[in-house]
N, C-alpha and C positions, 0 to 999 in steps of 0.2 A: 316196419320202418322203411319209409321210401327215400331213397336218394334222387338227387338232384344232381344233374349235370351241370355245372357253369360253362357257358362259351364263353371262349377267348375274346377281345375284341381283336380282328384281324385276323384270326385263324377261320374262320371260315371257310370250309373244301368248296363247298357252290360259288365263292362270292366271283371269282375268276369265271367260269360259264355263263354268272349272270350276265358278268358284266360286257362278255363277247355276244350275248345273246341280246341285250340292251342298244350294242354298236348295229348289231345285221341287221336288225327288227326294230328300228328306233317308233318310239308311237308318234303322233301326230306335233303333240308339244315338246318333242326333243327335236324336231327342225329346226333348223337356223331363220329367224325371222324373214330374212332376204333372200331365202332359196325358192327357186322354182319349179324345185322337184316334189314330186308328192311322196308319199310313203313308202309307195311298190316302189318306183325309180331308185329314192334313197337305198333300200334294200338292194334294190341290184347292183348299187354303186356298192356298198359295203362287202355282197358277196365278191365282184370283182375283184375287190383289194385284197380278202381273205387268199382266192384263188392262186392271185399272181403269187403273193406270200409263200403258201403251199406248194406251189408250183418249184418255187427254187429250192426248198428245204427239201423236197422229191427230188431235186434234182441230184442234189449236192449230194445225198447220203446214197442216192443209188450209182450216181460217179463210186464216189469214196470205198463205197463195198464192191463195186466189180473190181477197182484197181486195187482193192487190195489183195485179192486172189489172184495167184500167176495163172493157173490152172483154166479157170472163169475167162481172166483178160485171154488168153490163147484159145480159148474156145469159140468166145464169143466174136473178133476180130476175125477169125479163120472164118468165122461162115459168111461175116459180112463182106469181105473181100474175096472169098472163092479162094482163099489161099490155105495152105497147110503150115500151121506155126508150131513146130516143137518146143522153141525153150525161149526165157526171156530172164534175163538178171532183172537184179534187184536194182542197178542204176537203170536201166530199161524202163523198169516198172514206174519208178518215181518220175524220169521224164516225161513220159506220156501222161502220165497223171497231174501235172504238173501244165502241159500243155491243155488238157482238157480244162482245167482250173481257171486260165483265163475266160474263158466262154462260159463259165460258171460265173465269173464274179461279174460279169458286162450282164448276164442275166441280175446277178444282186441289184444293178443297177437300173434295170431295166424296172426291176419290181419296186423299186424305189421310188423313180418319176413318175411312174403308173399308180403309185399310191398319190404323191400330190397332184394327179392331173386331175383324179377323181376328188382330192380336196377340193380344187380349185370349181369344180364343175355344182358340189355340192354345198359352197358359197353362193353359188348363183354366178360366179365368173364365166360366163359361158363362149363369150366372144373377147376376151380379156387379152391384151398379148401376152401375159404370164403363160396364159391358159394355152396359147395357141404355141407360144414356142418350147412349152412343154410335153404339146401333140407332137411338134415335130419332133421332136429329141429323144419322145418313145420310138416314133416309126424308123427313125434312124438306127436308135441300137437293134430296133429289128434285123435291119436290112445287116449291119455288124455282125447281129449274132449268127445270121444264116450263113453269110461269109469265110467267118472263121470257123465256123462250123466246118465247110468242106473243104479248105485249106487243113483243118487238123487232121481229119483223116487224110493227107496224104503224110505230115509228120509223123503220128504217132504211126503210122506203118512201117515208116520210114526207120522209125526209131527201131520196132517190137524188130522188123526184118534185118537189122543191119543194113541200110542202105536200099530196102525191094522199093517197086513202086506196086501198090494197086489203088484205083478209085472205083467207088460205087457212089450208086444214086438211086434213092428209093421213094415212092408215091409220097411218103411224110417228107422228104424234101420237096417236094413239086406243093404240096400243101400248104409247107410255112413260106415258098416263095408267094405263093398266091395270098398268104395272111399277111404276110411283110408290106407287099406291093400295094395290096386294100388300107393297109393302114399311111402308107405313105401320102397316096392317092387321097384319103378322108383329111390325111393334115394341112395338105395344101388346101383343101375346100374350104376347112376351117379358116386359114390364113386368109385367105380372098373374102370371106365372112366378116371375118375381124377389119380388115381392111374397109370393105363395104359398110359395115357399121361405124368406123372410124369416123370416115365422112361423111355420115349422115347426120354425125354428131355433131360435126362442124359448122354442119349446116344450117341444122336446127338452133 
């Protein structure tokens, strides 16, 4: 005697992969009719959006698990700043962590617009001013997040030491200024694009 399995409707363990594999890899007839992207570009639009995603949920949980080790935070602070840090409370710990948190959540934001900019791009909005003041507003919280970036590392030192100063500066900060700067520099292109197409429109 054989049995049979019934599937649930809904329960399905694959239908959640299908369904993000369907998003990354859309086939030809799941383009939007008025896009002018082909398949490859769609793809690279959809992994984009996947990455920034991952990229914060990386960030967040590897924030979250250093600060919660005092041990970890004093280890790893101490090499970054060339300083020796024996102890840090527990109000310590949650300040700095707390400070990092905003640069976290301006990243939440960040992955957010960079999710609708690439909407917008795979509508076929390409010169659109939705589109373009949404480039700027990425390349902005870039230039924000590099910012507060090395303003918090003099806070949270500030905090861990009692009042010490140290700053450091490392090749991946010279990196993300140079990514920051490219993207601000591409948004303004875009705007004088959108601009230029404006009145061509007007014209025509």
């Amino acid at each position: 005697m054989s049995a049979t399995r019934t599937q649930l409707p809904g329960k399905n363990p694959l239908s959640v992969p299908c369904q993000v594999m369907r998003l990354v890899f859309p086939t030809k007839a799941q383009l939007p009719d008025k896009s002018p992207l082909s398949a490859p570009v769609m793809m690279a639009c959809q992994l984009t959006r996947l990455v920034v995603v991952a990229w914060f949920i990386w960030v967040f949980v590897v924030y979250t698990m250093v600060w919660s080790d005092k041990q970890e935070i004093l280890r790893d602070l101490g090499a970054m700043s060339g300083h020796t840090l024996e102890r840090i409370s527990g109000l310590q710990q949650t300040a700095s962590y707390l400070v990092c948190l905003v640069n976290i959540l301006i990243l939440g934001v960040f992955a957010v617009k960079v999710w609708q900019l690439i909407g917008y791009y795979i509508a076929g909005h390409i010169f659109d001013r939705p589109t373009v003041s949404t480039f700027r507003t990425v390349a902005h919280l870039a230039i924000i997040m590099y910012v507060i970036d090395l303003i918090g590392r003099l806070v949270v030192f500030a905090i861990v030491s009692n009042g010490g100063f140290a700053f450091w500066f490392t090749f991946f900060d010279v990196m993300h200024a140079a990514w920051a700067l490219c993207l601000v520099l591409l948004a303004e292109v875009f705007s004088a694009g959108a601009a230029i197409a404006e009145e061509h429109s007007q014209i025509v």
